[in-house]
C-alpha positions in Angstrom: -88.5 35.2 43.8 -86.7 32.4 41.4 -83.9 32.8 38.5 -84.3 30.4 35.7 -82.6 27.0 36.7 -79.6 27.3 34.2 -78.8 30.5 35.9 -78.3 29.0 39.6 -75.3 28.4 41.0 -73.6 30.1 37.8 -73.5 33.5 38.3 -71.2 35.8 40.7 -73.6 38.3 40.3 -77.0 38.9 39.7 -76.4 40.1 36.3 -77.8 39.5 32.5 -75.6 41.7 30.1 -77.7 43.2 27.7 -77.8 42.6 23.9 -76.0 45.3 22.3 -76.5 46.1 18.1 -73.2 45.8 16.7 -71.3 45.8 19.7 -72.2 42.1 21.2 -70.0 39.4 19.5 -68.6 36.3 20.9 -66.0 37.5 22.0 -67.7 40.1 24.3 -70.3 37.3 25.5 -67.9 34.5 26.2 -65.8 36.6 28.0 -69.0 37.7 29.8 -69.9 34.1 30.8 -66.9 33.2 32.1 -66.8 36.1 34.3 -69.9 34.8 35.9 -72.6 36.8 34.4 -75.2 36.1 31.7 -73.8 37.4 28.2 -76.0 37.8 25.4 -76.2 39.3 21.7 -79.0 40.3 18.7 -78.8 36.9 16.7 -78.7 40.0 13.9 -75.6 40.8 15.1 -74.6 37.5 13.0 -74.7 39.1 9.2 -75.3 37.1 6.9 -78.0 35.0 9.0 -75.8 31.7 8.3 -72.8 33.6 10.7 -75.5 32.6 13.3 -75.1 28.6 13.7 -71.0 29.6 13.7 -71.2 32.3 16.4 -73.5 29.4 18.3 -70.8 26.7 18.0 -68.2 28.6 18.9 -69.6 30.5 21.9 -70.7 27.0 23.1 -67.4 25.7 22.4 -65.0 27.5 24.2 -67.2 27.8 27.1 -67.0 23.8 26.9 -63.6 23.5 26.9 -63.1 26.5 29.3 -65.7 24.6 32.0 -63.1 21.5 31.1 -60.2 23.2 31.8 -61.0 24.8 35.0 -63.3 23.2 36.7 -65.4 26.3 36.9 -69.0 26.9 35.7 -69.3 29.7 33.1 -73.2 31.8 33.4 -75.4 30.6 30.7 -75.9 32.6 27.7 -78.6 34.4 25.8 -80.1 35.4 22.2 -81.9 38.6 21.8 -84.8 38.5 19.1 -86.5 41.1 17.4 -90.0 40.2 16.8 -91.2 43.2 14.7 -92.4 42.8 10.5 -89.3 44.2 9.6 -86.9 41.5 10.6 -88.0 38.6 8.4 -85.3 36.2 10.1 -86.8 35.9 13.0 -88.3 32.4 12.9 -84.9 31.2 11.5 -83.0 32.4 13.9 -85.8 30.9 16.8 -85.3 27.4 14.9 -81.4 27.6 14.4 -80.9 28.3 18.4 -83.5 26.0 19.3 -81.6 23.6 17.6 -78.5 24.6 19.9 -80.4 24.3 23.4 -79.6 28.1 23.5 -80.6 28.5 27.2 -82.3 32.0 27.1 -83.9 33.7 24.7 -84.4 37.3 25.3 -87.2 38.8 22.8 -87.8 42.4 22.5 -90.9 44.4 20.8 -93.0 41.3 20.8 -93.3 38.0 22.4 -95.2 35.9 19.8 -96.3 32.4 20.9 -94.3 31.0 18.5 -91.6 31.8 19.7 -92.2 31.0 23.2 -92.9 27.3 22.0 -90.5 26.9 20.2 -87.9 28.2 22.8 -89.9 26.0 25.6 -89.6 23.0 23.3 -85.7 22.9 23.1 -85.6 23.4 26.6 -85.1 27.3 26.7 -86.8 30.0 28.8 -88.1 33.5 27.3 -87.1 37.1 29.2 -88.9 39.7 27.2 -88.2 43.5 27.7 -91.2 45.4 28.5 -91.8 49.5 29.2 -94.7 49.2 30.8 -97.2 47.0 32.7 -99.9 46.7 29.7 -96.7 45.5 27.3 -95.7 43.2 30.5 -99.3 41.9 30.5 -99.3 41.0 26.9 -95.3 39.0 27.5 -96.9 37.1 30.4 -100.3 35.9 27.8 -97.6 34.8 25.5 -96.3 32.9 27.9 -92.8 34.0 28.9 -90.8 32.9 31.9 -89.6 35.9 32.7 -89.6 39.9 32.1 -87.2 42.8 31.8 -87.8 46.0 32.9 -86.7 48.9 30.9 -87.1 51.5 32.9 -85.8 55.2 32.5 -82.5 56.0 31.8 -81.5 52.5 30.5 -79.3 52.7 27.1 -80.7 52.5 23.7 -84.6 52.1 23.2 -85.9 52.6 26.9 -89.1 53.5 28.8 -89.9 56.8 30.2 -91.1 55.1 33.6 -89.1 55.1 37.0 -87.7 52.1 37.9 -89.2 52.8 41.6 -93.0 52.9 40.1 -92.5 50.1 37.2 -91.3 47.7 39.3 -93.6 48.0 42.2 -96.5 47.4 39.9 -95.3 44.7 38.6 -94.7 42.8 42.0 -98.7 43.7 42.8 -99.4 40.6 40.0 -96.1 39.0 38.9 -93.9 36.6 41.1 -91.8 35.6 38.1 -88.5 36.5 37.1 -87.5 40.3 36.7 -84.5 41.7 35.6 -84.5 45.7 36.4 -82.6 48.1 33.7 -81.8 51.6 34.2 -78.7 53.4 34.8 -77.1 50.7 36.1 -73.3 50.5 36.2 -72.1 50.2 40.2 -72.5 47.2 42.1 -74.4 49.4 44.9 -77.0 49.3 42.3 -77.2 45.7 41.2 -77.9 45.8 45.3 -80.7 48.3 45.2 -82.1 46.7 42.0 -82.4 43.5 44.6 -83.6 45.6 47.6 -86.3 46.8 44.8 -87.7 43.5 44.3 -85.8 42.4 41.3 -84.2 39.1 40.6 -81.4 40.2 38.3 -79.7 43.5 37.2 -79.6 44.1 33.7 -76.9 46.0 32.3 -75.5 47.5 28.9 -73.9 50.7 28.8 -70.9 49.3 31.2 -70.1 46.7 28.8 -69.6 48.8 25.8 -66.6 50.5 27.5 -64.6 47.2 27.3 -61.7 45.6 25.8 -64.0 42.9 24.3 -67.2 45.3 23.2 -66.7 45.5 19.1 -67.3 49.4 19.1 -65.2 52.0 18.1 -62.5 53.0 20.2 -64.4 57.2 19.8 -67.3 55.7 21.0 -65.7 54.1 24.4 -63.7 57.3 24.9 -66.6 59.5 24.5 -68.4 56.9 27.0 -65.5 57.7 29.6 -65.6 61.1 28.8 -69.4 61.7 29.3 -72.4 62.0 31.9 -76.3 61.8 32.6 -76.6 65.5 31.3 -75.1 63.9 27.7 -78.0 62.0 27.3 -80.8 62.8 25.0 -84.0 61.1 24.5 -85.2 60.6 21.3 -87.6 58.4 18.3 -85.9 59.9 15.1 -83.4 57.3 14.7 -85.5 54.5 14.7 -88.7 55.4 15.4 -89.1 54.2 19.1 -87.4 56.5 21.7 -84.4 55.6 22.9 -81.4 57.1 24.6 -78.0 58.4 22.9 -74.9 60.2 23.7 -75.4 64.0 23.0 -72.2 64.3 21.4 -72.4 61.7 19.1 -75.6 63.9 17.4 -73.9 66.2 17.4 -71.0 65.1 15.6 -73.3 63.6 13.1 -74.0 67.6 12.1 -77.8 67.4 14.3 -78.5 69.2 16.9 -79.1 66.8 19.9 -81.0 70.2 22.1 -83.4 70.1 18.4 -84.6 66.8 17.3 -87.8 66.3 15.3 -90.1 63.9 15.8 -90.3 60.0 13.7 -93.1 58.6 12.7 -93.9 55.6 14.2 -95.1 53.4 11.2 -91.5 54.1 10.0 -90.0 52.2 13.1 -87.4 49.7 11.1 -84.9 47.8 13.0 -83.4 45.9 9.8 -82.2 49.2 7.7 -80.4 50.9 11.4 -82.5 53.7 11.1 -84.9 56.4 9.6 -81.9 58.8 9.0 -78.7 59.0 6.8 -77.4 58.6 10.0 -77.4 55.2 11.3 -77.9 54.6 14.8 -75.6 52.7 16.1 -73.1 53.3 13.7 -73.1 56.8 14.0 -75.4 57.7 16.3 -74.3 55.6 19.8 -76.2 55.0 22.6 -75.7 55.0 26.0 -77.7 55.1 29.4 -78.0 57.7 31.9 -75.2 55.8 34.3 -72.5 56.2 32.2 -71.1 58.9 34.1 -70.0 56.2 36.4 -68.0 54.6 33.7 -64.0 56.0 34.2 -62.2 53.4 32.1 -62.1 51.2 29.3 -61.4 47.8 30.9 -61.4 43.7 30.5 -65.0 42.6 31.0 -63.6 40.4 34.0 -61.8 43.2 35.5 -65.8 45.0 34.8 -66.8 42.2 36.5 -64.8 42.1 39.6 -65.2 45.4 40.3 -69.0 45.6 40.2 -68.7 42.4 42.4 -66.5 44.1 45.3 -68.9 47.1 44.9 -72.3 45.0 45.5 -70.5 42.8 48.3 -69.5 46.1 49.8 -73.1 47.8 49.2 -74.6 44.6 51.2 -71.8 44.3 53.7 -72.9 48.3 54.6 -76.3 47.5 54.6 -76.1 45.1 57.2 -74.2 47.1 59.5 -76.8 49.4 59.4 -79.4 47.2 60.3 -77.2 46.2 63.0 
């Protein structure tokens, strides 16, 4: 099963770092990239929308001048896109990347033909996270090169299926690219997520916990400090369901055990939420892996270590088979 051309012979490992609200700056992607994996960011991340074209020069900048330097190859890097009503950026942003040969565009809610072609016409390939196969039907009509899996578990706004039955499906009718997200944060399961029938592991949660994430240092600690049994599952904070640290809720004065329900029709991505409590500013999220997470560390020092643990995982594999 292929990876998109500007990802081979560029990664270390099989990895796309997720877009993260707030948290994804260039500083966080950059160093992602030159640790060998895909880093990516919201373009509405970039407040006001002009911060955009900046970010964009100076992300491909440095990793210029860092390829120079080195010798090395840094992983491409991506833009995540909201296509939903609220966000009435969206075609700017398409354009202003486009313009900057941005090599992957990752598109979330929607994938509108629109921007498909315009991605495609600047060179660029589409990855659109889907929950389930009639959403991954729709992507592949709209003409993306690729999907993401957001299976259960997975941080933020995630899917309710198992990564074991999603992903399977899939395969029946899809031989494009698939990144697989869900509780991943160990290199065994980057591995796994390959043994699956994935292409790439896709992972967040892991990456907020680092020197270069822009959250706030309670929110790493409480990442270290937490489990799966933290995590609760819930639409009231922007109307789709998502996962978020238990303690968080609750230090927001909700009880995380006690949610109500959103409305749907109230789903809006460009206010942070349907409560006085903004999710992510208050409310954080987080996936189900994050007990796995014991420090807060340099993304390349993240890196190295899931590396060693998915060269180990396939190095233990084989011995079995022998």
């Amino acid at each position: 099963m292929p990876i998109p051309a500007a990802m081979q012979g560029r990664l270390s490992i099989p990895v796309i770092g997720s877009p993260l609200f707030i948290i994804s700056t260039p500083d966080l992607v950059i160093a992602q990239c030159k640790a060998g994996i895909v880093g990516s960011f919201p373009a509405l991340n970039a407040r006001p929308k002009e911060l955009l074209e900046e970010w964009l020069k100076r992300i491909i900048g440095e990793l210029g001048e860092w390829e120079a330097k080195t010798g090395g190859k840094a992983a491409p890097f991506a833009v995540n896109q909201i296509a939903h009503q609220s966000n009435d950026r969206l075609m700017h942003d398409v354009e202003m990347t486009a313009k900057y040969k941005v090599p992957i565009t990752i598109t979330s809610l929607r994938a509108p033909r629109a921007v498909v072609d315009t991605v495609h016409s600047s060179g660029g390939v589409v990855l659109h996270d889907v929950i389930n196969i009639r959403h991954a039907q729709k992507a592949v009509e709209e003409g993306v090169d690729g999907l993401i899996l957001v299976c259960a578990g997975a941080g933020g706004h995630a899917g309710t299926l198992s990564p074991f039955a999603l992903l399977p499906e899939v395969r029946q009718w899809y031989k494009g690219t698939i990144a697989l997200s869900g509780s991943i944060a160990h290199g065994r399961s980057i591995f796994a997520a390959e043994a699956l029938g994935a292409d790439l592991a896709y992972i967040g949660t892991r990456f907020i916990a680092s020197l270069e994430g822009n959250a706030d240092p309670a929110y790493k600690k409480m990442l270290v400090e937490s489990a799966a049994k933290d995590i609760v599952y819930s639409n009231l904070f922007t109307g789709v369901h998502g996962n978020y640290l238990g303690p968080s809720i609750a230090n927001a004065g909700l009880d995380p055990g006690n949610l109500p329900q959103s409305d749907k029709s109230a789903m809006n991505f460009g206010s942070g939420g349907n409560t006085d409590k903004k999710v992510w500013r208050d409310i954080w999220g987080a996936g189900q892996g994050v007990g796995q997470i014991d420090a807060v560390l340099p993304v390349a020092e993240i890196v190295a270590r899931l590396k060693a643990e998915y060269e180990a995982a396939r190095k233990e594999f084989r011995a079995r088979e022998g």
